[in-house]
MOPAC internal coordinates of N, CA, C and O (Angstrom, degrees):
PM7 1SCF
backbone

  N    0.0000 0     0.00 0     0.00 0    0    0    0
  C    1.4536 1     0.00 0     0.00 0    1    0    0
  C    1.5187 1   109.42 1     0.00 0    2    1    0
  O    1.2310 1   116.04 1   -48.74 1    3    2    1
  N    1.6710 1   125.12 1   131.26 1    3    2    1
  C    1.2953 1   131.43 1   151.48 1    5    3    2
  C    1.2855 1   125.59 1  -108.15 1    6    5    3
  O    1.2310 1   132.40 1   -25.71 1    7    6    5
  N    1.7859 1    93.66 1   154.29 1    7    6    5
  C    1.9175 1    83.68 1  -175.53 1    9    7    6
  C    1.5548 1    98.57 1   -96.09 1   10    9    7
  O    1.2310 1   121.01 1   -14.22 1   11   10    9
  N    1.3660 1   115.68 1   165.78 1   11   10    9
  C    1.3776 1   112.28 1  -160.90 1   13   11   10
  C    1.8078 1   121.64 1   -61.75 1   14   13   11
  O    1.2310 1   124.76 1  -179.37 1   15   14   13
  N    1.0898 1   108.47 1     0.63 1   15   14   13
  C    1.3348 1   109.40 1  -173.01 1   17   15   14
  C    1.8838 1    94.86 1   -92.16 1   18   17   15
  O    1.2310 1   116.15 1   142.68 1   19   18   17
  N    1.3217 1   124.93 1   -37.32 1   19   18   17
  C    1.3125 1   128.81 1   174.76 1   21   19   18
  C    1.2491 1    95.59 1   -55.98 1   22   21   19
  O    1.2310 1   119.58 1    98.73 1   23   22   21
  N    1.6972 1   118.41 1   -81.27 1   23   22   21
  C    1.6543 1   106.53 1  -176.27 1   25   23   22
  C    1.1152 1   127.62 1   -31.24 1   26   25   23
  O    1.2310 1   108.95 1   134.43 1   27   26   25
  N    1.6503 1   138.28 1   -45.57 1   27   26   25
  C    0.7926 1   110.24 1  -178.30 1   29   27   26
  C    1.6488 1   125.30 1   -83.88 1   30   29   27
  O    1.2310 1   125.57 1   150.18 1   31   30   29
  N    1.2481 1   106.90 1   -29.82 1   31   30   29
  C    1.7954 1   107.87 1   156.36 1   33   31   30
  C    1.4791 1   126.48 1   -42.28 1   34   33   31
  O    1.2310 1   118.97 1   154.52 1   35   34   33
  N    1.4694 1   119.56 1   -25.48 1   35   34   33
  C    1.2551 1   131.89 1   167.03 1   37   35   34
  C    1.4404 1   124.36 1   -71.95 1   38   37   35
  O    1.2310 1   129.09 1   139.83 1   39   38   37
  N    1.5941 1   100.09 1   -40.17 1   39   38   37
  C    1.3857 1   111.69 1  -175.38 1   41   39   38
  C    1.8074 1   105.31 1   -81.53 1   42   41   39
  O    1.2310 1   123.14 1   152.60 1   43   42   41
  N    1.3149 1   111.58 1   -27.40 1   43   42   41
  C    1.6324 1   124.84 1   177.85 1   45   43   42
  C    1.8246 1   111.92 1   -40.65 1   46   45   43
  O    1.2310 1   136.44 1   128.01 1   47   46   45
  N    1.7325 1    85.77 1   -51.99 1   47   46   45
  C    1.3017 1    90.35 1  -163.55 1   49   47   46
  C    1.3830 1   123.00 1  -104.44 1   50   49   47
  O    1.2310 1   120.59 1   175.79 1   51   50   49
  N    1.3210 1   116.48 1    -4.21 1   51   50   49
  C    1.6081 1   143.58 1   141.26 1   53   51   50
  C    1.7126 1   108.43 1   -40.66 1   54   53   51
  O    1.2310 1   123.48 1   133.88 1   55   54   53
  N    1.0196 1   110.93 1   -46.12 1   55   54   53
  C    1.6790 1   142.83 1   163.77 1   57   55   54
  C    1.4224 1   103.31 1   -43.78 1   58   57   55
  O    1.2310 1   134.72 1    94.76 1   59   58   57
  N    1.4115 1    89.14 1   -85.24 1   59   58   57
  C    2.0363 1    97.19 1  -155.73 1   61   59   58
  C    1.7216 1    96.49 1   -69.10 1   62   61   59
  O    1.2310 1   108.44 1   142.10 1   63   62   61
  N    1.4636 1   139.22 1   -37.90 1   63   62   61
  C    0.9238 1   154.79 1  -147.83 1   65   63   62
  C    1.9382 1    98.68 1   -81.39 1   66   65   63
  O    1.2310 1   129.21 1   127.07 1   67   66   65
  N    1.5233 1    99.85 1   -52.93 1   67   66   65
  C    1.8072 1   109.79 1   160.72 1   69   67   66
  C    1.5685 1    73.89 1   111.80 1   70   69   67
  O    1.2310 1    99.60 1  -117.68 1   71   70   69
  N    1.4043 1   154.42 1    62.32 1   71   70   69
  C    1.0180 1   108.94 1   164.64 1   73   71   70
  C    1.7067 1    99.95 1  -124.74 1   74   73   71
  O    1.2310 1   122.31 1   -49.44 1   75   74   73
  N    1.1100 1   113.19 1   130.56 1   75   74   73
  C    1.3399 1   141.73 1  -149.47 1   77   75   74
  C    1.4223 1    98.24 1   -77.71 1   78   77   75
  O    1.2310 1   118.57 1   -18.29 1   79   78   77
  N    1.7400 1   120.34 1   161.71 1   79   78   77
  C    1.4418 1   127.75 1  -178.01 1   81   79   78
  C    1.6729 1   100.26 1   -78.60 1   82   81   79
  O    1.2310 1   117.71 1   162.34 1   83   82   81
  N    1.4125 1   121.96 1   -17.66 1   83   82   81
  C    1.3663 1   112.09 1  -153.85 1   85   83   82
  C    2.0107 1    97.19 1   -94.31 1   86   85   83
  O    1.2310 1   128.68 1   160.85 1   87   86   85
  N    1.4441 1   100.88 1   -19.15 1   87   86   85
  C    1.3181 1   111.54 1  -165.14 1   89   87   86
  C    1.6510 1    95.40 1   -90.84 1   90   89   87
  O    1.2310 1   116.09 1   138.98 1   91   90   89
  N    1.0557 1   125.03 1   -41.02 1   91   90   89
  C    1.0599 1   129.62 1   177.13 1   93   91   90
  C    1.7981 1   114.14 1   -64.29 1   94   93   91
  O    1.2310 1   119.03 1   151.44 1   95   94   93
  N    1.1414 1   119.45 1   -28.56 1   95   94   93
  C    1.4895 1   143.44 1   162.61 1   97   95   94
  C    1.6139 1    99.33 1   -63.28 1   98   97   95
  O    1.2310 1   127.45 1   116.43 1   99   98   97
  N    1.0515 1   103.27 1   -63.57 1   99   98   97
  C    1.8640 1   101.11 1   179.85 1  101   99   98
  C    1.2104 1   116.52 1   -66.34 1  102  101   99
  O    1.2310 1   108.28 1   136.66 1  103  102  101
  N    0.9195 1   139.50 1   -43.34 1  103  102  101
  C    1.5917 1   124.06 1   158.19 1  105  103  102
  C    1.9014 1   129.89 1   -78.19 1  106  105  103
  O    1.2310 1   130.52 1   175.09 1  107  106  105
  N    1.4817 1    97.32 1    -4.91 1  107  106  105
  C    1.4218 1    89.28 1   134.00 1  109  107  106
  C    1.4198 1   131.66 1   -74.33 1  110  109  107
  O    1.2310 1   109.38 1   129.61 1  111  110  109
  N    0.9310 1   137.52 1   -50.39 1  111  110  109
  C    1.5275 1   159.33 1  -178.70 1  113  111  110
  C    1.7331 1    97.56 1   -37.96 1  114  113  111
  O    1.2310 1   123.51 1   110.90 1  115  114  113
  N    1.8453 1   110.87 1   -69.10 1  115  114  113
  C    0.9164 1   128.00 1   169.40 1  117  115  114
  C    1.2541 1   125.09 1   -31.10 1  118  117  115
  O    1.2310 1   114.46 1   118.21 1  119  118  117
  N    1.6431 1   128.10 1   -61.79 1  119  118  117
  C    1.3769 1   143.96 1   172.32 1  121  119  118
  C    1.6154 1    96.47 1   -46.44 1  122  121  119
  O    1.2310 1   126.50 1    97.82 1  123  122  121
  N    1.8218 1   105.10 1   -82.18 1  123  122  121
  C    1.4838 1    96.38 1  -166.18 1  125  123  122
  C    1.6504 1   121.11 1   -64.59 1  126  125  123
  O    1.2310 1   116.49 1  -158.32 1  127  126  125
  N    1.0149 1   124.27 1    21.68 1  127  126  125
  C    1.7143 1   130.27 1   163.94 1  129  127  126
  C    1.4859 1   105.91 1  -100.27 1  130  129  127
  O    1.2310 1   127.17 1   159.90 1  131  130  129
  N    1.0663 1   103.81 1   -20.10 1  131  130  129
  C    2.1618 1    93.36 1   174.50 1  133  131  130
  C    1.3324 1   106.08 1   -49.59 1  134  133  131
  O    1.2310 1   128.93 1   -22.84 1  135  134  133
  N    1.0370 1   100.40 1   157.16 1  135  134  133
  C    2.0621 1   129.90 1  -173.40 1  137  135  134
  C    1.2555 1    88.33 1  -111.03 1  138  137  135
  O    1.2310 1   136.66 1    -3.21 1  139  138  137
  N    1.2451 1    85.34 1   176.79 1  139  138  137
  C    1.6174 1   114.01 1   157.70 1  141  139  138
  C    1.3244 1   121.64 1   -93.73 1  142  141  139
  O    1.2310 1   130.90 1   146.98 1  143  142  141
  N    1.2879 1    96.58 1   -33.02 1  143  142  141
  C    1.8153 1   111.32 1   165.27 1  145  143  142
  C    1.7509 1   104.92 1   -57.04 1  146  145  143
  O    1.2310 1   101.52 1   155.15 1  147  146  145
  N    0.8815 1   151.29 1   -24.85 1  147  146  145
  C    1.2840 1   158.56 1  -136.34 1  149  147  146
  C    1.8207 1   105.78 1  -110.28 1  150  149  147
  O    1.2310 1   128.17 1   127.20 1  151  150  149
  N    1.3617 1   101.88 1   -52.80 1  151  150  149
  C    1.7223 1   108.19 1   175.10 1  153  151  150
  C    1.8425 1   101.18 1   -49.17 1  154  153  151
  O    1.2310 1   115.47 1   142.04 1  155  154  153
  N    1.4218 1   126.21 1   -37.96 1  155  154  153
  C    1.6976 1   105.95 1  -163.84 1  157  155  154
  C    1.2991 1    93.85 1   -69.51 1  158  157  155
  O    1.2310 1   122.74 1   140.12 1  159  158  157
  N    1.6686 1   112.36 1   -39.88 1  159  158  157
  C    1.5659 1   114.28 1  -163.66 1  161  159  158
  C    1.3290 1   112.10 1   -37.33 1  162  161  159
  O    1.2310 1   127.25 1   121.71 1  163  162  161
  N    1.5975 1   103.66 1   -58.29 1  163  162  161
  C    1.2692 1   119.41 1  -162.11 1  165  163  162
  C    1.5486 1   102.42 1   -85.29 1  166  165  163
  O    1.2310 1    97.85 1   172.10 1  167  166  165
  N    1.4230 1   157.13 1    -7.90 1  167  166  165
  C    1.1028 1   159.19 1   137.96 1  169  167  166
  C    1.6760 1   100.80 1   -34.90 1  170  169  167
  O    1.2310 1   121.81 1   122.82 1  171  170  169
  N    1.3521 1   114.14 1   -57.18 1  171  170  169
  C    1.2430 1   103.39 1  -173.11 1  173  171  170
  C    1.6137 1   147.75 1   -81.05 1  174  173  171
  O    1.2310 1   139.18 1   161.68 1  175  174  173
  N    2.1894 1    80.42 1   -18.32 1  175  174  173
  C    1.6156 1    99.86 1   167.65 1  177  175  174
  C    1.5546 1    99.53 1   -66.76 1  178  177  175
  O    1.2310 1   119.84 1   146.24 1  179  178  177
  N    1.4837 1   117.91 1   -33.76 1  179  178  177
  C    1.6398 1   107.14 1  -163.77 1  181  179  178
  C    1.8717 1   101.06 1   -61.65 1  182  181  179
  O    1.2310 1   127.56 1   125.11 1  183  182  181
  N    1.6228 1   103.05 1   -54.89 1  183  182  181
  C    1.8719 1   105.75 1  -176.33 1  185  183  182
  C    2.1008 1   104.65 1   -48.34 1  186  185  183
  O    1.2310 1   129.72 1   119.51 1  187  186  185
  N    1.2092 1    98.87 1   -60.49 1  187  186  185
  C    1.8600 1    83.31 1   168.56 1  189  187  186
  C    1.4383 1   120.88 1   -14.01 1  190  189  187
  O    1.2310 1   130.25 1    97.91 1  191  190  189
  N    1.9213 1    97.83 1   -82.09 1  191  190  189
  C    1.4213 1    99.23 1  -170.05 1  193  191  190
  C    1.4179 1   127.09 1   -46.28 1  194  193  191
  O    1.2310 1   123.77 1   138.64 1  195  194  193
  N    1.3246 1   110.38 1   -41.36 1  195  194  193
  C    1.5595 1   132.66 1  -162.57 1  197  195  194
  C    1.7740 1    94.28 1   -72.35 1  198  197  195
  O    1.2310 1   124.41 1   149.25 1  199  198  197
  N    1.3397 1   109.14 1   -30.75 1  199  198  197
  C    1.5337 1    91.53 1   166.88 1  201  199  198
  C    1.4948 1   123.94 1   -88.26 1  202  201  199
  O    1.2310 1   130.46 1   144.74 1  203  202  201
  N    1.0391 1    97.43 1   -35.26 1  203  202  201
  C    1.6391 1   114.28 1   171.66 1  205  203  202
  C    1.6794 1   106.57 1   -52.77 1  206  205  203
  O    1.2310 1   118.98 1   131.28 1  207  206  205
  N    1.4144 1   119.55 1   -48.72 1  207  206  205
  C    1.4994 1   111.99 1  -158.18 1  209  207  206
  C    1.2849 1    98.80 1  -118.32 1  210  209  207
  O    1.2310 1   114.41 1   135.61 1  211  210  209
  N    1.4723 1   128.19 1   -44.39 1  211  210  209
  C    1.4883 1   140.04 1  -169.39 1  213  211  210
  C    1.4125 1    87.38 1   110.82 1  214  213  211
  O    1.2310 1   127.49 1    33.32 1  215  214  213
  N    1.7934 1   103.18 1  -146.68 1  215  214  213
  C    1.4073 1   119.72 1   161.19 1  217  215  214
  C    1.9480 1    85.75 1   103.96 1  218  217  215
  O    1.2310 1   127.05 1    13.78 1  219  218  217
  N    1.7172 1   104.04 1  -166.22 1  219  218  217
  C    1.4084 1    93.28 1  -169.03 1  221  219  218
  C    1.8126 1    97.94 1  -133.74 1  222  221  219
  O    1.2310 1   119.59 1   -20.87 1  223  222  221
  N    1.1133 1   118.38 1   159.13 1  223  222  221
  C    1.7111 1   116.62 1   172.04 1  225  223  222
  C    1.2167 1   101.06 1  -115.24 1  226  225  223
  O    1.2310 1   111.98 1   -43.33 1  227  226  225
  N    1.5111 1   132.73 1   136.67 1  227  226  225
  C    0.9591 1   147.09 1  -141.99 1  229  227  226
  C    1.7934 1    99.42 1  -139.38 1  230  229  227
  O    1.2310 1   117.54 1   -64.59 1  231  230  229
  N    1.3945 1   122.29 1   115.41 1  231  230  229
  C    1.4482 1   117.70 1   164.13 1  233  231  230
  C    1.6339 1   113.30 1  -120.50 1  234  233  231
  O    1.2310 1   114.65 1   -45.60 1  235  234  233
  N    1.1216 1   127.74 1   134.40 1  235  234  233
  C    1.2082 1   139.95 1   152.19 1  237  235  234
  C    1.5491 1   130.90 1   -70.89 1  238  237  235
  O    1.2310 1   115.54 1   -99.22 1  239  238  237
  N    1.5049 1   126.08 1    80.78 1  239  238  237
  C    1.4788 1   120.97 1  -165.21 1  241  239  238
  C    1.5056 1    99.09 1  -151.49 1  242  241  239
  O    1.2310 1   128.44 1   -14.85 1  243  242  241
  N    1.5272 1   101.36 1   165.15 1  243  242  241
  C    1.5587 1   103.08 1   156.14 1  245  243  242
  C    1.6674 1   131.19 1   -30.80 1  246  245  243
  O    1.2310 1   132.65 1   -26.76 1  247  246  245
  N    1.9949 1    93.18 1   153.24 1  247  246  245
  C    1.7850 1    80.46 1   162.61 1  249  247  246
  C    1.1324 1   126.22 1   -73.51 1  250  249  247
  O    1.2310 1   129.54 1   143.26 1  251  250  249
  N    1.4014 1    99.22 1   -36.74 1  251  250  249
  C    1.5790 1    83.31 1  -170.70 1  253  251  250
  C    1.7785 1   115.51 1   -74.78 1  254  253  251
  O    1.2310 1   124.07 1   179.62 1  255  254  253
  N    1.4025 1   109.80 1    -0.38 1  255  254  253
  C    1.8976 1    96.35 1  -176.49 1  257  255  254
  C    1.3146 1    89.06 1   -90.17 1  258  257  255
  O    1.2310 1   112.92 1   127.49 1  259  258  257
  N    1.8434 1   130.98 1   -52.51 1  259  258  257
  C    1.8188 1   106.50 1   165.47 1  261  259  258
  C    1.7164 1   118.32 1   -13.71 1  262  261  259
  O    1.2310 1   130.23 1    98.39 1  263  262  261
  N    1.4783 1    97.88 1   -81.61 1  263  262  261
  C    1.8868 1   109.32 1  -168.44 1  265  263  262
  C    1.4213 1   106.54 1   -35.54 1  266  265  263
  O    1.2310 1   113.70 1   133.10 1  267  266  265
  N    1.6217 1   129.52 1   -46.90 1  267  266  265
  C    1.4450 1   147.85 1  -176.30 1  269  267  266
  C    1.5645 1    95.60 1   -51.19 1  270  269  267
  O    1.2310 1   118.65 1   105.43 1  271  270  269
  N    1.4799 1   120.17 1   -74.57 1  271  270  269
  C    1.2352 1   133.75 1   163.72 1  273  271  270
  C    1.4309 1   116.49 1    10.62 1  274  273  271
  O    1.2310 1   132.43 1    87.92 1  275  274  273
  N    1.9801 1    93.59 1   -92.08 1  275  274  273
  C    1.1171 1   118.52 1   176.13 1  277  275  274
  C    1.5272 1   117.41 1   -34.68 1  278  277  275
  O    1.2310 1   117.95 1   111.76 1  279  278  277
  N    1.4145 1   121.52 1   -68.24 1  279  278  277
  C    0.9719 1   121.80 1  -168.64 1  281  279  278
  C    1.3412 1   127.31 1   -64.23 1  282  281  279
  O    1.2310 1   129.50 1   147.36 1  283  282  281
  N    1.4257 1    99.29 1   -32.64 1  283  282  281
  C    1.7229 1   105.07 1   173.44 1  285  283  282
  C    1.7019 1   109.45 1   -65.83 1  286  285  283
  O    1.2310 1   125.88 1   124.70 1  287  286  285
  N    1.1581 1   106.30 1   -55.30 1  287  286  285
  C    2.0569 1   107.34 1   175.06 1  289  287  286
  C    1.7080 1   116.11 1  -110.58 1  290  289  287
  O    1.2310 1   127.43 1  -104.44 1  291  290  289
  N    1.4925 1   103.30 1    75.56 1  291  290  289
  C    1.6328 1   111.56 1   179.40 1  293  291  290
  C    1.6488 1   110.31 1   -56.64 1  294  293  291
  O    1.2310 1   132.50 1   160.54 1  295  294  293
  N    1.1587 1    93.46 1   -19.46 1  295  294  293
  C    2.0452 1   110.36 1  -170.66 1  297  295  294
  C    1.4553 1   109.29 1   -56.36 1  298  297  295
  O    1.2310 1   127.67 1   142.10 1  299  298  297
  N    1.6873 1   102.85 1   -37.90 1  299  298  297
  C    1.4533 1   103.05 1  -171.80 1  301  299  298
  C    1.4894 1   111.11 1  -102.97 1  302  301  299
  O    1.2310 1   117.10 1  -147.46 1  303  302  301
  N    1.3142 1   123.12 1    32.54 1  303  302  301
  C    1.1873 1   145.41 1   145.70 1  305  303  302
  C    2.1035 1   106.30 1    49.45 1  306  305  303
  O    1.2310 1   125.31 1  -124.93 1  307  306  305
  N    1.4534 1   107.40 1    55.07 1  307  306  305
  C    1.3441 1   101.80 1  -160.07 1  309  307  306
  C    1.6839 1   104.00 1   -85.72 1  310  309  307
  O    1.2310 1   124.41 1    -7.27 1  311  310  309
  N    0.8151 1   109.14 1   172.73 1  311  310  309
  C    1.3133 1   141.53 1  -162.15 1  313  311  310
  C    1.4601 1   119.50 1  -116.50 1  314  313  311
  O    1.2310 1   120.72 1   -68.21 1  315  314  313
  N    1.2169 1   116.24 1   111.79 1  315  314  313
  C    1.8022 1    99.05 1  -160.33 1  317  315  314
  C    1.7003 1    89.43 1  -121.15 1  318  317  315
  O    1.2310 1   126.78 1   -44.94 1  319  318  317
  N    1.3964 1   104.56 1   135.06 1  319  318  317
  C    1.9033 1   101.95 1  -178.28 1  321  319  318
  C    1.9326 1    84.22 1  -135.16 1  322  321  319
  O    1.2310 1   130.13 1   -47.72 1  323  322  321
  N    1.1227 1    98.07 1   132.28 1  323  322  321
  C    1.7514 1   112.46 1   174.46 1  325  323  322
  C    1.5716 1    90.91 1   -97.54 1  326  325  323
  O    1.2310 1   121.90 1   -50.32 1  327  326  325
  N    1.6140 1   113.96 1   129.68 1  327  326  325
  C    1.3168 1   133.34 1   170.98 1  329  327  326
  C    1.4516 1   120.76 1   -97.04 1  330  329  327
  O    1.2310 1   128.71 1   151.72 1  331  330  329
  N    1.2126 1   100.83 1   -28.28 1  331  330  329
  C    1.3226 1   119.40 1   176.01 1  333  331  330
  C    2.1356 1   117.54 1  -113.12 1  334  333  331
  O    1.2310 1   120.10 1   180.00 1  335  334  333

């Protein structure tokens, strides 16, 4: 739910940005069709790039699923910063 001052800030930049009702439909579609099969896929396209290019992968989650993280893949040497 938005209150009308969000909608229309939402709708502004949906606007200036071009991004269309049908595209916005397709990546809904997209999201709710992920598997579970789908997270290794994409775990592994991310390790590719990161070797291929460097650069950094960034997750937003609990501490304790970070700490879990860590310990399960020490290889990928993460970095845990609390923002909050």
């Amino acid at each position: 739910y938005q209150l009308p001052d969000s909608k229309g800030y939402s709708s502004l930049m949906r606007y200036l940005l071009k991004v269309s009702d049908e595209k916005r439909q397709l990546r809904r579609d997209e999201i709710l069709s992920t598997s579970k099969e789908d997270f290794p896929k994409f775990g592994e396209a991310i390790k590719q790039a990161h070797e291929k290019v460097g650069g950094y992968v960034v997750a937003v989650c609990s501490a304790d699923a970070a700490k879990k993280a860590k310990e399960e893949r020490p290889e990928l040497n993460f970095n845990i910063k609390s923002i909050m």
